[in-house]
C-alpha positions as CSV (number, residue, x, y, z in Angstrom):
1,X,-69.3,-69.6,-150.5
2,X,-69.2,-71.8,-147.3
3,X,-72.0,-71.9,-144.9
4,X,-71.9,-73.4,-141.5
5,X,-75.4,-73.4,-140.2
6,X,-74.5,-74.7,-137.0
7,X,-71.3,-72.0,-136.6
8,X,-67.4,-72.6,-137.6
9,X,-64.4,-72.7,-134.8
10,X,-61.1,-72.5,-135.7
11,X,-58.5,-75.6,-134.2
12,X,-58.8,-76.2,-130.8
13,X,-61.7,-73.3,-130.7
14,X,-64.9,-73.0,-128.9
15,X,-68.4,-73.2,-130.6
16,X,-71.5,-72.6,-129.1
17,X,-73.6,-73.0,-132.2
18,X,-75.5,-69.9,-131.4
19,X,-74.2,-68.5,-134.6
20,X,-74.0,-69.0,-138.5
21,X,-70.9,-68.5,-140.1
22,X,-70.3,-68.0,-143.8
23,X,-67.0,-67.7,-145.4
24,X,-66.0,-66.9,-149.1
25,X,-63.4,-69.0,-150.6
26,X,-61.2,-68.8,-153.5
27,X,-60.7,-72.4,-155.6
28,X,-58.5,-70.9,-157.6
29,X,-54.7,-70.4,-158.0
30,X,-54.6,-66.8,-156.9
31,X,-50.4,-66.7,-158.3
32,X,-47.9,-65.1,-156.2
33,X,-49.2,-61.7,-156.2
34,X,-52.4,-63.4,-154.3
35,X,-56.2,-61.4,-156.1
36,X,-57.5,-58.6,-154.2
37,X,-60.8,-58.2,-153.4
38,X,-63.9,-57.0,-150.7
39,X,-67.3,-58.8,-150.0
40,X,-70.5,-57.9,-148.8
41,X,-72.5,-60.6,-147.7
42,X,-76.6,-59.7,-147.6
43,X,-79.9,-62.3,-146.9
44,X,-83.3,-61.4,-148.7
45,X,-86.8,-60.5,-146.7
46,X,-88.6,-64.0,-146.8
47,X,-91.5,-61.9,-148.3
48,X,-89.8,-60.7,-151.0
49,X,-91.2,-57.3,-150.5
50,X,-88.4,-55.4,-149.0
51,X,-84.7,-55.5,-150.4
52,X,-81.7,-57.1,-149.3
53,X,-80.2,-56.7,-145.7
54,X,-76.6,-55.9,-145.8
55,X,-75.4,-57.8,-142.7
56,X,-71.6,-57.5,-142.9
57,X,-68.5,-56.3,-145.4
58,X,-65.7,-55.2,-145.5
59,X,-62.2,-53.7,-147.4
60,X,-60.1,-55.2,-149.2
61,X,-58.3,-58.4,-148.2
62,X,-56.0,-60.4,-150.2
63,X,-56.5,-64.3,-151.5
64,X,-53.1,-66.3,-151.4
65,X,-52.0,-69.8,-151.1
66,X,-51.6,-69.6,-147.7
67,X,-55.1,-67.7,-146.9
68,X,-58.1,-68.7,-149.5
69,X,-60.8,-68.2,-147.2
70,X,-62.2,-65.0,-145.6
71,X,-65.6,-64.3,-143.8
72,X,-67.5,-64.4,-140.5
73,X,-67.7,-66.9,-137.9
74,X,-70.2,-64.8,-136.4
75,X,-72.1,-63.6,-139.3
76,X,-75.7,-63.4,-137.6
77,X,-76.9,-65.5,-134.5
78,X,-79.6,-68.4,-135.2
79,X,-82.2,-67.3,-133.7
80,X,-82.2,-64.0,-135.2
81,X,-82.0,-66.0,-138.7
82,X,-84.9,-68.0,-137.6
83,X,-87.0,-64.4,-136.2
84,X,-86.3,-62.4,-139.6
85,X,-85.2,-63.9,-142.5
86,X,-86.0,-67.5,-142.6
87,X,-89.3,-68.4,-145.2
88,X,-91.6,-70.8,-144.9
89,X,-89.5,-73.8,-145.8
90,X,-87.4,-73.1,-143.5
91,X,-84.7,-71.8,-146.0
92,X,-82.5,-68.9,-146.1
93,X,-80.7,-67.1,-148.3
94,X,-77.8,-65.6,-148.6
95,X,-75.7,-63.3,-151.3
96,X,-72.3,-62.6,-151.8
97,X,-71.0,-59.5,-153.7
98,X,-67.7,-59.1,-154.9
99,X,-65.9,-57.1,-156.0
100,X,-62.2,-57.5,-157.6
101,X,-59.7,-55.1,-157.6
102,X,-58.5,-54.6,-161.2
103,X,-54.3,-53.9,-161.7
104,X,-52.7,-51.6,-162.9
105,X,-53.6,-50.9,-166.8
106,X,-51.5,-48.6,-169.4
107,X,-53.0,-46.5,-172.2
108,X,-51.1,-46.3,-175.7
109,X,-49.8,-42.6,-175.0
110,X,-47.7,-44.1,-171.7
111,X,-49.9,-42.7,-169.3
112,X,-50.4,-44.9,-166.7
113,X,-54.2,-45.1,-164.6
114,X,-55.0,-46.9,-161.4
115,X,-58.1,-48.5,-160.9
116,X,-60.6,-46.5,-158.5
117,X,-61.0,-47.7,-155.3
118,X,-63.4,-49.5,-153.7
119,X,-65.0,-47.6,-150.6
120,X,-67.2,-49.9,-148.8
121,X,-70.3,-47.6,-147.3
122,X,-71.3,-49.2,-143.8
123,X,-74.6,-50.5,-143.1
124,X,-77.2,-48.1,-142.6
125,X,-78.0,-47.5,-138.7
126,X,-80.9,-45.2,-139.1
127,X,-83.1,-47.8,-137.7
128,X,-81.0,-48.3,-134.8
129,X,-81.2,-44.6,-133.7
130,X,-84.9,-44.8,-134.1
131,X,-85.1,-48.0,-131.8
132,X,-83.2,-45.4,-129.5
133,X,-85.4,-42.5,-129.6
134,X,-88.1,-45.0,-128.7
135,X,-86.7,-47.0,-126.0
136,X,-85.5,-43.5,-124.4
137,X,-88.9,-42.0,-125.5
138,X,-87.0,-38.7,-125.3
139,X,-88.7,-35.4,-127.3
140,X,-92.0,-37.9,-127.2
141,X,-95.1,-36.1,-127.4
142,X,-97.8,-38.5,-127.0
143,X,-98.2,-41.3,-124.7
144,X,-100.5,-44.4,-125.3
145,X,-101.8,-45.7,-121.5
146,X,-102.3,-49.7,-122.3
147,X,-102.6,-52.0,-119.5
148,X,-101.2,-49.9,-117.0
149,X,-98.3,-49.2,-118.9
150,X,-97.3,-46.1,-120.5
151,X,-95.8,-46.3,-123.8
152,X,-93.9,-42.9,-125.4
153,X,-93.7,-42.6,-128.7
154,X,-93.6,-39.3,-131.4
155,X,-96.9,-38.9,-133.4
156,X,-95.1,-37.2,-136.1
157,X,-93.4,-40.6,-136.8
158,X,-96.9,-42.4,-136.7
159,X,-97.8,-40.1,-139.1
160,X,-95.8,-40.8,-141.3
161,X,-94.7,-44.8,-141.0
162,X,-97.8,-46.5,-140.1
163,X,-101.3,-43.9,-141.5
164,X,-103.1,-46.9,-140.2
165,X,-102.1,-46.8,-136.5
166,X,-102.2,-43.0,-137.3
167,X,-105.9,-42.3,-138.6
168,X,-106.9,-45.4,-136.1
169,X,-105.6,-44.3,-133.2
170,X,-104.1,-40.7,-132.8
171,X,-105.8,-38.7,-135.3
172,X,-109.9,-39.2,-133.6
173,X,-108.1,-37.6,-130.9
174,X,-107.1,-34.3,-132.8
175,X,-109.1,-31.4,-132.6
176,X,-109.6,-28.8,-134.9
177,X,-106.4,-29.1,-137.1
178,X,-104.4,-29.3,-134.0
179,X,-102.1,-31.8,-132.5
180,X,-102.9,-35.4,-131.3
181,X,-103.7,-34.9,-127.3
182,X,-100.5,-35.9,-125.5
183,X,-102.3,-39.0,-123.8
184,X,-104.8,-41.7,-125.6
185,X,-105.6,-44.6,-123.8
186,X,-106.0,-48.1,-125.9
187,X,-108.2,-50.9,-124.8
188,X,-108.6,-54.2,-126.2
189,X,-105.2,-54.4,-127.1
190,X,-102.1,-55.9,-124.6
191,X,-99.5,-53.5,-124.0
192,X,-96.9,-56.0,-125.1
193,X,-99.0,-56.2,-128.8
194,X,-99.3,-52.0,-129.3
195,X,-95.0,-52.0,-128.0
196,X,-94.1,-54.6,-130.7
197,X,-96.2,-52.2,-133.2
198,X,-94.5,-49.4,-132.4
199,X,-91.2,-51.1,-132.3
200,X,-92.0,-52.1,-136.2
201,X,-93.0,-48.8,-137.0
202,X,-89.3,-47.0,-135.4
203,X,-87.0,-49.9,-136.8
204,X,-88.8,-52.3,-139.8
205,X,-87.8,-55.1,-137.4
206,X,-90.0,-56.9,-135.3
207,X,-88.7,-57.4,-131.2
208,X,-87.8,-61.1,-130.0
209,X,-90.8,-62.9,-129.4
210,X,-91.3,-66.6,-128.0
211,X,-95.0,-66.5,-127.3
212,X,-97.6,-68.0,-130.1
213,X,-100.5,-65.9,-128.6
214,X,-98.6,-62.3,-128.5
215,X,-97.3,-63.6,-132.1
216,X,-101.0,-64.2,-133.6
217,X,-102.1,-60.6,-131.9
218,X,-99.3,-58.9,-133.2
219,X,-100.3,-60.4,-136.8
220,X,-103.9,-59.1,-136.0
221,X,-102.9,-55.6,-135.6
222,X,-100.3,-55.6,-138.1
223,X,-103.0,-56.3,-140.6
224,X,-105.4,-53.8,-138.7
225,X,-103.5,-50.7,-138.9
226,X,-102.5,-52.3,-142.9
227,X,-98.2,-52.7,-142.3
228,X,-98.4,-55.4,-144.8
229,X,-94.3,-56.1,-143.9
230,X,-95.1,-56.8,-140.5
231,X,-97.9,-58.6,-141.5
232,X,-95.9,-61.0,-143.4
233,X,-93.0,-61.2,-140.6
234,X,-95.5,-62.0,-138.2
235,X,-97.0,-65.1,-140.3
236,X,-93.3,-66.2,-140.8
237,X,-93.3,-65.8,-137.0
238,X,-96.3,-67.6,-136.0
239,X,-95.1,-70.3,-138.1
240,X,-91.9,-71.2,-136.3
241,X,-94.0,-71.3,-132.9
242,X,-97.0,-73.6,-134.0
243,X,-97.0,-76.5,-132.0
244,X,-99.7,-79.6,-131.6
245,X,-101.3,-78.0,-128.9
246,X,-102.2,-74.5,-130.6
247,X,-102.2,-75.6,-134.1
248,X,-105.9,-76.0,-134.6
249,X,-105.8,-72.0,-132.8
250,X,-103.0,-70.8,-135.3
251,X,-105.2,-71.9,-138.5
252,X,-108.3,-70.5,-137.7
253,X,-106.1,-67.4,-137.4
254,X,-104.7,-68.0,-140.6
255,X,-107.9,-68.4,-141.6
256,X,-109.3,-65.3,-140.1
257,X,-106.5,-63.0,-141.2
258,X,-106.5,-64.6,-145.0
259,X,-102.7,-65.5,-144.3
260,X,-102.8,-68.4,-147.2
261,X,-98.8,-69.8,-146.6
262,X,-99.6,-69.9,-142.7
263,X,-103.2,-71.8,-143.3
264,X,-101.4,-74.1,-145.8
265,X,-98.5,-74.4,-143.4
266,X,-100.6,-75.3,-140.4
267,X,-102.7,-77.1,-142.9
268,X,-100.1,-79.6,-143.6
269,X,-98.4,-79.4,-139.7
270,X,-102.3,-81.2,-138.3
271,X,-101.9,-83.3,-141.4
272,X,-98.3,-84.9,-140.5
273,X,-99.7,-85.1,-136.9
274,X,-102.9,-87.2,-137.4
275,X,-100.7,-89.4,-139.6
276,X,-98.5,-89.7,-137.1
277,X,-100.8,-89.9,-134.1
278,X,-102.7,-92.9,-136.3
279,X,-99.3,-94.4,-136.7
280,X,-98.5,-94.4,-132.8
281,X,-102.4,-95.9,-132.7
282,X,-101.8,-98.2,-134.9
283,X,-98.3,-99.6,-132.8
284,X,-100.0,-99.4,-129.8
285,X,-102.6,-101.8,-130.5
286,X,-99.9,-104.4,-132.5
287,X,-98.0,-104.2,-128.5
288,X,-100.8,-104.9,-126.6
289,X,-102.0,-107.3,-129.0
290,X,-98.2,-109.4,-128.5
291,X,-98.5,-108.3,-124.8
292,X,-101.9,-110.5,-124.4
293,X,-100.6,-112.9,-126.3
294,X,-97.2,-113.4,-124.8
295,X,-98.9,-113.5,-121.8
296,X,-101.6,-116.3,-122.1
297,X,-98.6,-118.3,-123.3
């Protein structure tokens, strides 16, 4: 398997590099009759908690001389690797199933079988209708009033995805065995925080975020309402956006949240920059020193 982190272009193509392209490639002789087969290529959940995410496949294509080499240029954009499925060390993984197309086999009484075929199921898109019915909020029978905003959303889906957000938040406001009321109002949370919950809650995905702060809140609540997969997205999250000016803030959430790869992580990231700030000490003084001196010459 071939993996272009930074993207593949054919001859005289264009490549932005906004892409990661993977390719599967035969090093064999595949003989005139070339070997049929299909592919699926999947990456695991950096947490190891959820199974593999299907990404692309597709029939069967045939391996010759000529053509050794099928995949994706466009197999999954890089920041989307980097949001999702990249761990810790910054690795990510990817498998490749195949699956070969047998020929045609004869039994000793002359009856001649085929080999079944090979139906490649697409990827699931229940998650993608969910996102849907959320973003449209259509049938939605509660809405959450944060910040201003108003945020639709279908309790019975609560309910049943996140009991934490549900007890927490919509069932105190149930009376009597009946349904939630229609509008709750939520304070001490930012309406961007409670969206990316709910987003989690209709898709398993978390929305594209950029912001460290929204990041560490979203980890808060993710571990407040117990959605121990967004939990550990988030800390995979929070990681990619620690910087020297909030990683002292980003451990003492680690801390806080007992998320022990992001306090090691940030751990070691103040580490490497003391070391390196002592270094660029260190050089500073040695050039003013030759400074002085080259100047009293």
């Amino acid at each position: 398997m071939d993996v272009y982190p930074s993207g593949h272009s054919t001859v005289g193509g264009e490549n932005s590099g906004e892409h990661i392209s993977v390719f599967l490639r035969l090093d064999t002789d595949p003989g005139t009759a070339g070997v049929k087969s299909s592919r699926s290529f999947r990456t695991d959940d950096p947490s190891g908690k959820a199974p593999s995410t299907v990404l692309a496949s597709d029939i069967i294509t045939i391996y010759t001389n000529e053509c050794k080499s099928w995949g994706y240029r466009k197999f999954i954009t890089v920041k989307s690797a980097k949001s999702r499925y990249m761990a810790h060390d910054g690795s990510l993984t990817i498998h490749c199933d195949v699956e070969v197309t047998k020929a045609v086999c004869t039994t000793s009484a002359s009856t001649t079988t085929i080999a079944a075929p090979i139906i490649i199921v697409p990827p699931s898109n229940i998650a993608s209708h969910l996102e849907q019915l959320f973003v449209s909020g259509q049938w939605s029978n509660v809405t959450f009033h944060v910040e201003g905003s108003k945020i639709h959303a279908h309790w019975l889906i609560i309910a049943v995805r996140s009991p934490g957000l549900f007890f927490a938040v919509v069932r105190p406001t149930t009376k009597r065995g009946m349904v939630p009321k229609r509008v709750i109002r939520i304070v001490n949370m930012k309406a961007a925080v409670l969206r990316a919950v709910l987003h989690f809650v209709y898709t398993d995905e978390l929305p594209p975020v950029d912001d460290a702060v929204v990041a560490g809140e979203m980890l808060a609540a993710a571990r407040r309402f117990r959605l121990e997969r967004m939990k550990a997205m988030c800390e995979n999250l929070v990681s990619q956006l620690v910087t020297k000016d909030n990683a002292l803030s980003m451990l003492e959430l680690a801390w806080r949240h007992r998320c022990k790869e992001l306090k090691l992580y940030c751990s070691e990231f103040i580490s490497l920059a003391m070391k390196c700030w002592e270094l660029f000490s260190i050089l500073d003084l040695v050039f003013r020193k030759e400074y002085v001196s080259s100047s009293t010459r």
